[in-house]
C-alpha positions in Angstrom: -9.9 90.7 -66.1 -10.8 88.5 -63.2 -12.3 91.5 -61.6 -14.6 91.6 -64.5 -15.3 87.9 -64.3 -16.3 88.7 -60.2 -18.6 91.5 -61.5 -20.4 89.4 -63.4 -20.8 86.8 -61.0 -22.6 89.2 -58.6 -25.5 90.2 -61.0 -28.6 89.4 -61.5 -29.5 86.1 -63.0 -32.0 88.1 -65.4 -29.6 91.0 -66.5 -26.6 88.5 -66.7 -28.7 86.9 -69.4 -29.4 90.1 -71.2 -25.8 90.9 -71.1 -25.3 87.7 -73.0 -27.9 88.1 -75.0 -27.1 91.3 -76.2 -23.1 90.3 -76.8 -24.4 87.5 -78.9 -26.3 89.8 -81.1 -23.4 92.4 -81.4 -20.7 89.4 -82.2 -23.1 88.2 -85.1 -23.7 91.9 -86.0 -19.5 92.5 -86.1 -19.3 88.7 -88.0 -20.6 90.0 -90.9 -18.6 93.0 -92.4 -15.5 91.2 -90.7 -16.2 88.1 -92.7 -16.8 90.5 -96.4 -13.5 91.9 -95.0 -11.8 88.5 -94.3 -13.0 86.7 -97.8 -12.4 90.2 -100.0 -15.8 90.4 -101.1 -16.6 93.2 -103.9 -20.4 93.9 -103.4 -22.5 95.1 -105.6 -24.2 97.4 -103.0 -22.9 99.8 -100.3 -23.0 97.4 -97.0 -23.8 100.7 -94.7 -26.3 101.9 -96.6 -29.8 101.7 -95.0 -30.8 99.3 -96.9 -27.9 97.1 -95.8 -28.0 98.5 -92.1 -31.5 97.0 -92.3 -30.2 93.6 -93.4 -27.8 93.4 -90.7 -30.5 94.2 -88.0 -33.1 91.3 -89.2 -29.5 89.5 -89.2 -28.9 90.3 -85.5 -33.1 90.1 -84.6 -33.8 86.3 -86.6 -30.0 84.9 -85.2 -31.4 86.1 -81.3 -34.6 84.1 -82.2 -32.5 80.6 -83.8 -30.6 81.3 -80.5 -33.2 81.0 -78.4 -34.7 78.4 -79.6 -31.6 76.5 -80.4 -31.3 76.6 -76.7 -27.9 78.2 -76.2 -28.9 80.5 -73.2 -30.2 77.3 -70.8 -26.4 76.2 -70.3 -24.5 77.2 -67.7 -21.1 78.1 -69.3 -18.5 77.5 -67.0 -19.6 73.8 -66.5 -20.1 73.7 -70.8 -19.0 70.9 -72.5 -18.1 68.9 -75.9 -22.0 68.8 -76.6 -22.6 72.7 -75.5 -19.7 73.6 -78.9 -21.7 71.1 -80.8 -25.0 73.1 -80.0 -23.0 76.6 -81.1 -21.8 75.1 -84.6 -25.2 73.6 -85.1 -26.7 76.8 -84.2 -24.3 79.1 -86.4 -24.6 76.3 -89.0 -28.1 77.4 -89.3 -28.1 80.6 -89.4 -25.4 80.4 -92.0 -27.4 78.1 -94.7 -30.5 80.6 -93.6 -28.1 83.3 -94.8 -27.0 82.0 -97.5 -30.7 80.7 -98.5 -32.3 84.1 -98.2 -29.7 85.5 -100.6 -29.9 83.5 -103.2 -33.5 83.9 -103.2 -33.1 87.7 -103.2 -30.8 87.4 -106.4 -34.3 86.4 -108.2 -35.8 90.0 -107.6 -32.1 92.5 -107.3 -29.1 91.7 -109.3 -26.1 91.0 -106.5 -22.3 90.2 -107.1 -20.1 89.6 -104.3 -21.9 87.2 -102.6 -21.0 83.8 -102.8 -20.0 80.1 -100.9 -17.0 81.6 -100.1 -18.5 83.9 -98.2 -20.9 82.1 -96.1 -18.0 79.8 -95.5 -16.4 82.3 -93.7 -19.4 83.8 -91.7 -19.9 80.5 -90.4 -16.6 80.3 -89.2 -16.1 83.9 -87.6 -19.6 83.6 -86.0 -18.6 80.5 -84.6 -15.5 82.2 -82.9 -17.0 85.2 -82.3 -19.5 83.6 -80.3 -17.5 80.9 -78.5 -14.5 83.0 -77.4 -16.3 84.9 -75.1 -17.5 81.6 -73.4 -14.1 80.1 -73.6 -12.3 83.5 -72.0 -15.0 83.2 -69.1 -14.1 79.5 -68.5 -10.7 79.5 -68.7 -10.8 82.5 -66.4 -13.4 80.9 -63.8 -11.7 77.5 -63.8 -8.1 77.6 -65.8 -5.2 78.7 -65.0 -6.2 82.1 -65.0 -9.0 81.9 -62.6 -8.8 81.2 -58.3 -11.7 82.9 -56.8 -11.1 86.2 -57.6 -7.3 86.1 -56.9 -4.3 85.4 -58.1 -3.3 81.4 -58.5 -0.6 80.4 -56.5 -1.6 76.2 -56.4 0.9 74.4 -54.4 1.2 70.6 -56.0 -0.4 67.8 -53.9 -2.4 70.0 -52.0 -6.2 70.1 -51.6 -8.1 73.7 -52.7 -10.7 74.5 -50.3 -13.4 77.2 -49.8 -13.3 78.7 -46.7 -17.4 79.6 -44.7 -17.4 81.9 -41.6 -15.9 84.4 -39.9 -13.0 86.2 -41.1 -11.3 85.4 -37.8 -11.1 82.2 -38.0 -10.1 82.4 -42.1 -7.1 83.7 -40.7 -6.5 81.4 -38.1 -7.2 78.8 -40.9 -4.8 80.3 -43.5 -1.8 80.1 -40.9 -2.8 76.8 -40.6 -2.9 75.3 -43.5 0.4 77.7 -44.9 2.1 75.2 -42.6 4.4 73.0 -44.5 2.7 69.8 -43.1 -0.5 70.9 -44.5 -2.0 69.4 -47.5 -4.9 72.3 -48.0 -5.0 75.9 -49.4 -7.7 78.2 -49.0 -8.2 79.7 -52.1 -11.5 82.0 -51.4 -13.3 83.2 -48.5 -17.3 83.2 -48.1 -18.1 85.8 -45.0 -21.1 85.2 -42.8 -20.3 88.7 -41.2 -21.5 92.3 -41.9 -20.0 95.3 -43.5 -17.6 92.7 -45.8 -16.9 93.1 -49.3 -15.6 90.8 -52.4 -12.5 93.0 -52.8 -11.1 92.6 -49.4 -7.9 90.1 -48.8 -7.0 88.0 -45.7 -3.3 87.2 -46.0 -3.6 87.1 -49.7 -7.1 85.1 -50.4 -10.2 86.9 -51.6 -13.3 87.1 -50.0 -15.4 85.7 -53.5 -19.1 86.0 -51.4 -21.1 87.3 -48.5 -23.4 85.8 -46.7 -26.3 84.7 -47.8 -24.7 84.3 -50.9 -23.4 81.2 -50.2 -25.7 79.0 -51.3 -25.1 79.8 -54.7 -21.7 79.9 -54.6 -21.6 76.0 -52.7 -23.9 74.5 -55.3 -21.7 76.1 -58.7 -18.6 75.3 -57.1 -19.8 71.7 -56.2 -20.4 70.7 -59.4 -17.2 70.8 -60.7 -14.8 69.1 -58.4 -11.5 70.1 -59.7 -12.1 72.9 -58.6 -12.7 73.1 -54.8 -12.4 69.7 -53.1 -12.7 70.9 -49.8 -15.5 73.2 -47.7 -15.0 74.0 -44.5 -16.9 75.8 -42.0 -16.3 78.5 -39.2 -16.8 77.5 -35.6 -20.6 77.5 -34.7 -21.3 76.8 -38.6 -24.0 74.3 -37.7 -25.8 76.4 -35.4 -25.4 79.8 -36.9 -25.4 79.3 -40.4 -29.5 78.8 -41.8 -29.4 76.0 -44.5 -26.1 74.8 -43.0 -27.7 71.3 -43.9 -28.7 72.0 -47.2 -25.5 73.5 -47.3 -23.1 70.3 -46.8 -25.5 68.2 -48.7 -25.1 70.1 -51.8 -21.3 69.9 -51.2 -20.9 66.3 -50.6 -23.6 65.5 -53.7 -20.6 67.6 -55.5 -17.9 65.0 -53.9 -16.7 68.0 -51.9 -15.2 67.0 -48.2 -16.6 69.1 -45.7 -14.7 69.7 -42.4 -15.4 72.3 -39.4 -13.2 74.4 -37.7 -13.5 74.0 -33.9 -10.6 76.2 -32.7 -7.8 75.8 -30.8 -6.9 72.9 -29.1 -4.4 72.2 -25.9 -4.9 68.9 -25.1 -1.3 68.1 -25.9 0.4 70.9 -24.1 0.6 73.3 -27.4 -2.4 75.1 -29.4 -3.0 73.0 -32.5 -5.7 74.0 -34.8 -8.4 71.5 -34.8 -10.3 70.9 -37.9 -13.1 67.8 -37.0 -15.1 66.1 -40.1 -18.8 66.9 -40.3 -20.3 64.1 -39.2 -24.2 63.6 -39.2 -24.7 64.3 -36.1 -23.2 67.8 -36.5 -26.4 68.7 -38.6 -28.8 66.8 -36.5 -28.4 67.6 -32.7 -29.2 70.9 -30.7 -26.2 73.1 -30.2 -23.2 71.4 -28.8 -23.1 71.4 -24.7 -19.9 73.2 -24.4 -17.2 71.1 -22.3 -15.5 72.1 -19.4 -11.9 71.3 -20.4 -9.8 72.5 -17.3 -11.8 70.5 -15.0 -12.5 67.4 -16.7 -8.2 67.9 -17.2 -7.6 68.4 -13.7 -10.1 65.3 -12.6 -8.2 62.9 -14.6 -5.1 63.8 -15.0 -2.5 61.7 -13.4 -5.3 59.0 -12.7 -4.8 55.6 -13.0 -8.4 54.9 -15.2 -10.1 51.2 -15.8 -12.7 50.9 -18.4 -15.0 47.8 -18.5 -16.2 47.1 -21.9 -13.3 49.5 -23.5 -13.7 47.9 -26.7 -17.5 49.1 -27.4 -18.0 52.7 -28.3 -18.8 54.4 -25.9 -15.7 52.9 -24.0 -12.9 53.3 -26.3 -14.1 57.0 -26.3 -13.8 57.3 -22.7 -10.5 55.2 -23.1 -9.3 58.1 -25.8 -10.4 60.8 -23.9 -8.7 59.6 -20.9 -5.1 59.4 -22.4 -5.4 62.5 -23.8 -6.8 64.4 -20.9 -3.4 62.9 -19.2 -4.0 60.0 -17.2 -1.1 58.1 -15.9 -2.3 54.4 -17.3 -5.2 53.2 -19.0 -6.4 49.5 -18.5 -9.6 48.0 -20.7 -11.3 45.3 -19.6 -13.4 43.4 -22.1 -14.2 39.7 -23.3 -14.3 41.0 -27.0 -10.8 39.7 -28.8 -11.4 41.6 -32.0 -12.6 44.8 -30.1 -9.2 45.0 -28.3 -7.3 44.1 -31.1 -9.0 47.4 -33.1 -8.8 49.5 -30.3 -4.9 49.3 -29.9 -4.8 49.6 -33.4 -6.3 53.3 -33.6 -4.5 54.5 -30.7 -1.1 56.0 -31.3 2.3 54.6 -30.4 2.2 57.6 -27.5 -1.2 56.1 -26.0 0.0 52.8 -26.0 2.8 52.9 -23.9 0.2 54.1 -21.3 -2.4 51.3 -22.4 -2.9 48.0 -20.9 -5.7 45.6 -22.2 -6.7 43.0 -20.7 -9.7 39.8 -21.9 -12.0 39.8 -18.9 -15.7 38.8 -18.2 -16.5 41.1 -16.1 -19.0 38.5 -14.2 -16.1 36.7 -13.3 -15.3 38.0 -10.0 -11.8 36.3 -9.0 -10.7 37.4 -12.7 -11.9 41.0 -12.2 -10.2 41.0 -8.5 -6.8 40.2 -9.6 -7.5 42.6 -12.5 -8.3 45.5 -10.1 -5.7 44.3 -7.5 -2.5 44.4 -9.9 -3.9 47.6 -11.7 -5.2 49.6 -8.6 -7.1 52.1 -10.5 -8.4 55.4 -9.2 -11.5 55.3 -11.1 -13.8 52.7 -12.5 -15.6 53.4 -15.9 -18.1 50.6 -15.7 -19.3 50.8 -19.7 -19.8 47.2 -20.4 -23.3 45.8 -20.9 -25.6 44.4 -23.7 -27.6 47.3 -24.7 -29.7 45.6 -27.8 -33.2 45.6 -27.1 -35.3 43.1 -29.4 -31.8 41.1 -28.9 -32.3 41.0 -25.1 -36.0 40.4 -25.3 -35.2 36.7 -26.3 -31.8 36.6 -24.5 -32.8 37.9 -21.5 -31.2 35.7 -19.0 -27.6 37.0 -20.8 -28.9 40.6 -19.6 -29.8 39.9 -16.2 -26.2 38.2 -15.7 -24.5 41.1 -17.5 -26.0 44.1 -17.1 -27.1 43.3 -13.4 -24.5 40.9 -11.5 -21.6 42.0 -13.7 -22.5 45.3 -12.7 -22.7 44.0 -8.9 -19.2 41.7 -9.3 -17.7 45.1 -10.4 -19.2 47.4 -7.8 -18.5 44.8 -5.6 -14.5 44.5 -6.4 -14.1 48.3 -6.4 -15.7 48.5 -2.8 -13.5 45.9 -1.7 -10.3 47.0 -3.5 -11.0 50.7 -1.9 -11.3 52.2 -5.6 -12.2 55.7 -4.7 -14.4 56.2 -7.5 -16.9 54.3 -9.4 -18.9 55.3 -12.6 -21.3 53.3 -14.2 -22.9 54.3 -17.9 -26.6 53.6 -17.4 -29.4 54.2 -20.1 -32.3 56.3 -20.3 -34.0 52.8 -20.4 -33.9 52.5 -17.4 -36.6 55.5 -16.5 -39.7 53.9 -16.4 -38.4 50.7 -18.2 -40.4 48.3 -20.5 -37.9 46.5 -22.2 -34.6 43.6 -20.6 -32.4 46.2 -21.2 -34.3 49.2 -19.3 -35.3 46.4 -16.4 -31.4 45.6 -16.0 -30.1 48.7 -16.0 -32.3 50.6 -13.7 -31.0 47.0 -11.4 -27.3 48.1 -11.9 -28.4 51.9 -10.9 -29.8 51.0 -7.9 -27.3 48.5 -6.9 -24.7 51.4 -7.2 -27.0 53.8 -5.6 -27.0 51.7 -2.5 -23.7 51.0 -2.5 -23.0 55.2 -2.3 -24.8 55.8 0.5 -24.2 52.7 1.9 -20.4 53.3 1.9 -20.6 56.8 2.9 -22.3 55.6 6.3 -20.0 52.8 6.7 -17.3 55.2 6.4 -18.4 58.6 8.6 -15.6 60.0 10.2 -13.0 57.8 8.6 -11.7 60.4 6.0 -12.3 60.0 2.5 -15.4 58.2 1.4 -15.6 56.2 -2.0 -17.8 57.7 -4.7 -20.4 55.2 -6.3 -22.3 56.5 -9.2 -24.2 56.2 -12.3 -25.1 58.7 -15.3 -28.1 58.3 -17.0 -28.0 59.3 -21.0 -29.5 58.4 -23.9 -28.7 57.4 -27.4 -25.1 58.6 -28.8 -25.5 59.6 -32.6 -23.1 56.6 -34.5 -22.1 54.4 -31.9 -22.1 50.9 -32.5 -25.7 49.7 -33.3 -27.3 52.9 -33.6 -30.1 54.5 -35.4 -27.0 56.3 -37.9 -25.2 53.8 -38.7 -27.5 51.1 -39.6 -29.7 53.5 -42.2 -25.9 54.9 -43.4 -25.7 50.6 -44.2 -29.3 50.6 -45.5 -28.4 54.1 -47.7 -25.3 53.1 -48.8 -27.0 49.6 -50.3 -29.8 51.8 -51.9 -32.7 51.3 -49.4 -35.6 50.8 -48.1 -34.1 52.6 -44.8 -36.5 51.0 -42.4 -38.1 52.8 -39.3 -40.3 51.0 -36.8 -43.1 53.9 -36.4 -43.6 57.4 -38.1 -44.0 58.8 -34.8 -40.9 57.5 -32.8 -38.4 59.5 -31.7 -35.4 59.7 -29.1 -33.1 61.5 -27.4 -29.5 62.3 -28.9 -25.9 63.6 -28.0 -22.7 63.8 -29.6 -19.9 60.6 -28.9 -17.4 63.6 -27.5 -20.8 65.0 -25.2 -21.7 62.0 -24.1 -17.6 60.8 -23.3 -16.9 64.6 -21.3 -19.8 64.7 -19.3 -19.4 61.4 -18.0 -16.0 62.7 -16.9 -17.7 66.0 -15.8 -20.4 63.5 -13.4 -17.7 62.0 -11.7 -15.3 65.3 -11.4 -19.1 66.9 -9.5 -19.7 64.0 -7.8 -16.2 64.2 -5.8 -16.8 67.6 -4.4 -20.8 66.8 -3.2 -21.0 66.9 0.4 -22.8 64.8 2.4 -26.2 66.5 2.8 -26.4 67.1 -1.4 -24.4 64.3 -3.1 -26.2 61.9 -5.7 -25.8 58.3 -6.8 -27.1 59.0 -10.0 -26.6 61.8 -12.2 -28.6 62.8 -15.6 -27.2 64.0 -18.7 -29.1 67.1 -20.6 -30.1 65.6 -23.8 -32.0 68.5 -25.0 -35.1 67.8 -26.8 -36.1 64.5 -28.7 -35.7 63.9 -32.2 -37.8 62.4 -34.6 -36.4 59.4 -36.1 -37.9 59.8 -39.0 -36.4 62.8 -39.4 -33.0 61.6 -39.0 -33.0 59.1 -41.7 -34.6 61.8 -44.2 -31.6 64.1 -43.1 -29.3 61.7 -43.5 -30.6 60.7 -47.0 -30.5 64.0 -48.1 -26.5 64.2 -47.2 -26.1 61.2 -49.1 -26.9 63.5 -51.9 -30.3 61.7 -52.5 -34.3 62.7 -52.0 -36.1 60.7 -49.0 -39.2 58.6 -50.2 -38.0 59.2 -54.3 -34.4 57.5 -54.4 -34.4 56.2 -50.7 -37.4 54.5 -49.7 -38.4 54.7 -46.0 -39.9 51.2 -44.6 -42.2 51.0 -41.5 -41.8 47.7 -39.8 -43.8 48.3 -36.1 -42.6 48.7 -32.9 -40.3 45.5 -31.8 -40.5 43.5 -28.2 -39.6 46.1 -25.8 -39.4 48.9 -27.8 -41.3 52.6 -26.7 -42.6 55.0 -28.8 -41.2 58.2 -26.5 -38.3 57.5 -24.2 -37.7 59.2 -21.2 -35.2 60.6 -18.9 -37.0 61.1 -15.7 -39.3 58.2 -14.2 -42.5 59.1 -11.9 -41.1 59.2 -8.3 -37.8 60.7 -9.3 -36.6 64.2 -8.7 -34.4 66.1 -11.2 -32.0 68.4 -9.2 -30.2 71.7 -10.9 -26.8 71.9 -10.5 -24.3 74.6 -10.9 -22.7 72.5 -13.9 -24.1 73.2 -17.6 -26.3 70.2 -18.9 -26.0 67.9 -15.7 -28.6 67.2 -13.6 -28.4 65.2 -10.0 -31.2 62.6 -10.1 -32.9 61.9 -6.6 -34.8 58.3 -6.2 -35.8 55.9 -3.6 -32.8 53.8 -1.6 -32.6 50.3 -0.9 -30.6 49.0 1.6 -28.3 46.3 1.2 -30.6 43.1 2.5 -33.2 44.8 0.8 -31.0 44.0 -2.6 -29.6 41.2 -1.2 -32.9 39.4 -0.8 -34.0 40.8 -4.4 -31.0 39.5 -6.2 -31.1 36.5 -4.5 -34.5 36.2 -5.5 -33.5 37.3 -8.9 -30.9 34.4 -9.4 -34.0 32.0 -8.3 -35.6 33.3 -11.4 -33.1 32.3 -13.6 -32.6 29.0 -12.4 -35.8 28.4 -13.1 -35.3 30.2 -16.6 -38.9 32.1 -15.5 -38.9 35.2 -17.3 -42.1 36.7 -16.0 -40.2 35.8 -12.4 -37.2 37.7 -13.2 -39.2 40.8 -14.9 -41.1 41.3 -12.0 -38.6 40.9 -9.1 -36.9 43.5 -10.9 -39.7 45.7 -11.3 -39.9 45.4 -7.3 -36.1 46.7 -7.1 -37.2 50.2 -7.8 -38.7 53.2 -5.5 -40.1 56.6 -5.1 -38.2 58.9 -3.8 -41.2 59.1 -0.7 -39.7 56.0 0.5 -36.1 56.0 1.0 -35.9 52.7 2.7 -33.7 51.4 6.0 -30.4 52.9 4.2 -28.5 53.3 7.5 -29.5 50.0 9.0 -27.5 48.2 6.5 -23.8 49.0 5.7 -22.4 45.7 5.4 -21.1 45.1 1.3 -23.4 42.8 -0.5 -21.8 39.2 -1.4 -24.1 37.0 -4.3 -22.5 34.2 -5.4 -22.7 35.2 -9.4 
């Protein structure tokens, strides 16, 4: 029987109906002699005559026609309901008082026994089964206890039923899975994006129900009755290989349905564990993922004593995450924000805590940050803290300068003098060809650090190991804190206006987990650069900009509503410091292929260390003096061309400003 119910479900939308259609017209047809039979009517004429064959045709022709038009073949019956039974008595209802109506008007021109209430009474009643029971079999097959995709129920109590999308490889990587004990999800059916797959084969005992590119249909059914699947996952690469794979999750999540993809096999603890990640938006908006790395980045940190300034923001408790499970020995974070700390050590597992020290530093505190590095005595500095705002630091902008530039120095600074061997910092791709606080103050930090490298490396030719100062330039990471997804998921969630500065902006994305790995991946290249090819500053491969306007109608849509209809989209104007188009590469700066997927080495003019001496000195004049135009353009004059590299080798001594 379910077999049958499968069959169905791969016809045509038009011969389906006709197949209903038709079985209506046949139940009403076998109603009527069943119903003489059932009320022991003695007619007065021979039923199978012609003349009564005849009757019981216009009977089956006028109840297709009330049917029709009484609307019974625009619901979909396996999501019917109380009203759908109401529309089937009403309709039989009908055609019974029609009936009964047409007979007694006959009795005025032919004499007729036989035919009475009693009669009709009973029509009424077996037309009304006879065309409900088919309905009811097909739900109570497609849904009840009778029905699980195409095969036969087994539900395990407590545990989420999910529809499996992919390959047929990794459905049986996710059956063993979730058969575990531990697991709370079955798979109860199988969608196969591959070829030369049918809707009768079985992976350990769950049917393959559709095949690509009939999953479309099959999402939006199933997601509108939750009870039945409450859980879609897709195959690795779903995202990318999958057309409509948007569409796809919205429909699912409109229908309440989780949606979770399978990214393999994971053996960042020691053992292969299945890895299922949630869909997040950023999963439907990005380029294909960069892929990572994972034995290097492993072997780079593992065993490494890692300090992370700002450790509490987002892109630092990531890097703090990453770092414990990549195997570092300890972890400390550095950073001024009480709360921040508090919720970080919260999310991290007993496990990572007992390698996790947090500490409540400014990090333009020097003799703070000192005994901080001292006592900890890190191997590598993950310099993430900053103030990264940009209308914010527009008005605040002497807050920048002292953060973003001389906390960056104070750090640099302690690490040289504490011999740290290597230093990253987290730059911006603000910083290329800045117009805004923020872009000004970081492209300051980068070439503070950039002088420092080379500066080092000089000081220390031909006295073994040389300490690694660099940056990595990236731009904005899809729902951090304060970006573009998850203030509209705030302005969605409240019902609009989602509001968007220009039509025409857009920026550069990546991924939290890309942005966090080839950070690690910078500073794992930049330890094996020799002298002649090293880089202070390396550039992440952000792929190609995206619209913003295109991410908040996206990310409407996956809130299950229609962009510019339920959600309206607000244009307020580009804000103090804002740019239309960002971009990763400045005029005067040289992009440089390396053997590493999606990093870059970025080549640009060197100071040397009076030169940023006298610049930051000249910089701290500026703020005394609270002269903004001062300050914007001293550190305008802290930048150049890679055709000037400056007195580099003159000047080796480490910089000391009073901060």
């Amino acid at each position: 029987m379910n077999q049958l119910v499968t069959s169905a479900l791969q016809l045509q939308p038009r011969l389906r109906r006709a197949l209903i259609i038709t079985m209506d017209i046949v139940m009403v047809l076998i109603s009527v002699p069943l119903a003489l039979a059932l009320s022991l009517s003695n007619l007065s004429f021979d039923p199978f005559s012609w003349g009564g064959l005849a009757v019981w045709a216009g009977v089956g022709v006028f109840s297709h026609v009330l049917f029709r038009l009484g609307g019974l073949y625009g619901t979909v019956w396996r999501f019917a309901s109380t009203p759908d039974f109401f529309n089937i008595i009403s309709n039989c209802g009908i055609l019974t008082v029609a009936l009964y109506l047409t007979s007694q008007a006959a009795r005025l021109y032919t004499p007729m026994t036989g035919l009475n209430e009693r009669q009709f009474i009973v029509f009424f009643l077996v037309t009304f089964t006879m065309i409900s029971a088919p309905r009811l079999l097909y739900r109570y097959l497609r849904e009840g206890t009778g029905w699980q995709l195409g095969a036969k129920r087994n539900d395990r109590p407590g545990h989420r039923r999910a529809l499996f999308v992919g390959q047929l490889e990794d459905a049986d990587h996710i059956i063993r899975f979730t058969n575990t004990e531990k697991e709370k999800t079955q798979i109860i059916g199988i969608v196969a994006t591959e070829p030369n797959v049918n809707t009768r084969d079985k992976i350990r005992g769950v049917s393959v129900v559709a095949v690509w590119p009939d999953v479309s249909g099959i999402i939006e059914d199933y997601a509108k009755d939750t009870k039945r699947v409450d859980l879609l996952i897709f195959g690795g690469g779903g995202q990318t290989d999958l057309s409509k794979f948007s569409e796809l999750v919205r429909v699912a999540r409109k229908g309440g349905i989780e949606v979770l993809q399978f990214s393999g096999f994971s053996k960042l603890r020691g053992g292969a564990a299945l890895v299922l990640q949630t869909v997040e938006m950023e999963t439907i908006l990005r380029r294909p993922a960069v892929p990572t790395d994972l034995e290097r980045i492993r072997a780079f940190i593992d065993g490494k004593r890692v300090l992370v300034t700002g450790g509490a923001g987002s892109i630092g408790r990531n890097l703090v995450k990453r770092s414990l499970e990549l195997g570092c020995e300890a972890v400390l974070v550095a950073d001024q924000s009480e709360f921040g700390v508090f919720k970080l050590e919260q999310s991290l597992s007993e496990d990572y805590c007992e390698r996790l020290t947090c500490r409540i530093v400014d990090v333009t505190d020097k003799a703070q940050f000192t005994r901080v590095v001292s006592e900890f005595q890190p191997d590598i500095i993950f310099h993430a803290a900053a103030l990264k705002h940009v209308p914010l630091l527009e008005d605040n902008w002497v807050s920048a300068v002292k953060t973003n530039v001389f906390g960056t120095l104070v750090c640099a600074e302690v690490a040289a003098e504490c011999k740290v061997p290597h230093f990253v910092l987290i730059s911006s791709d603000k910083a290329a060809d800045p117009t805004s606080m923020l872009g000004l103050t970081k492209r300051g930090a980068e070439q503070i650090v950039n002088s420092l490298h080379f500066s080092e490396r000089i000081r220390t030719r031909d006295k073994g190991p040389k300490p690694i100062y660099i940056s990595v330039r990236f731009g904005n990471v899809f729902g951090s804190d304060g970006s573009v997804a998850t203030v509209f998921e705030k302005q969605i969630m409240a019902g609009g206006p989602v509001t968007i500065t220009d039509r025409e902006m857009t920026r550069y994305f990546m991924t939290m987990g890309e942005a966090v790995d080839l950070v690690i991946m910078a500073a794992a290249e930049s330890a094996t650069r020799r002298d002649i090819d090293n880089f202070g500053i390396y550039m992440l491969d952000m792929g190609q900009p995206v619209s913003i306007l295109t991410v908040a109608e996206t990310m409407i849509r996956l809130a299950g509503k229609q962009p510019h209809q339920d959600i309206k989209i607000k244009f307020t104007g580009v804000r103090p410091g804002e740019k239309l188009h960002e971009t990763l590469c400045a005029e005067g700066e040289l992009l440089v292929s390396l053997d590493v997927n999606s990093l870059f080495g970025l080549k640009t003019g060197l100071f040397g260390w009076q030169e940023v001496r006298r610049a930051l000195a000249d910089l701290r004049d500026s703020i005394d003096d609270d002269d903004k135009d001062a300050a914007v353009d001293r550190l305008r004059r802290l930048y150049r061309t890679i055709d000037d590299a400056g007195p580099v080798a003159e000047e080796v001594i480490p910089l000391k400003v009073a901060t």
